[in-house]
Phi, psi and omega in degrees: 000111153348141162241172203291338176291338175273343193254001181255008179325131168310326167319293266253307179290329185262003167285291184305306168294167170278130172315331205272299150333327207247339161310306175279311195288318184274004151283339176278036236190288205291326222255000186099345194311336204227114144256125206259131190270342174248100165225138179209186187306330187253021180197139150208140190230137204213150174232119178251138184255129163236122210334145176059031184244128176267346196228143166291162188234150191245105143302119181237120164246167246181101181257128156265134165321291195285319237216325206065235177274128206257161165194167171197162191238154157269022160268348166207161179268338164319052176332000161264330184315102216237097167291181172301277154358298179288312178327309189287302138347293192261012173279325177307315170311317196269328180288330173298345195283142170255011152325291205274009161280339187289000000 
């Protein structure tokens, strides 16, 4: 099984998102924006604070065996969506992971 540090390469991440997305997210990123309340192999959980957003948004990524990467936001009910908020998530996961410090 993959771990969540393999499915969130920023390449990986920029696939999933909308350029416009992947944009926001990754200033939100840069900006400090994410804080992680999980992150170990199979999981990460994030509360993102982002510009024009009043309330922070909670964010889950996920390694599924079968599905590969599962994820969600409370900014939206669209389960294909991979928003700013997951953009944001997971490039912190990923820069944090220590897979990838290895």
């Amino acid at each position: 099984m993959d771990s969540v540090a393999d499915l969130v390469e920023p390449i990986k991440v920029k696939v999933r998102a909308r350029p416009a997305d992947y944009k926001a997210g990754e200033a939100i990123a840069k900006a400090g924006g994410v804080v992680l309340n999980e992150l170990n192999p199979i999981k990460a959980t994030a509360t993102v604070i982002a510009p024009g957003y009043r309330a922070p948004q909670h964010t889950h990524l996920a390694s599924d065996p079968q599905t590969g990467l599962q994820w969600s936001c409370t900014c939206s009910d669209d389960p294909k969506l991979f928003c700013k908020h997951l953009v944001a998530t997971a490039l912190v996961a990923w820069a944090k992971s220590p897979k990838r410090r290895i």
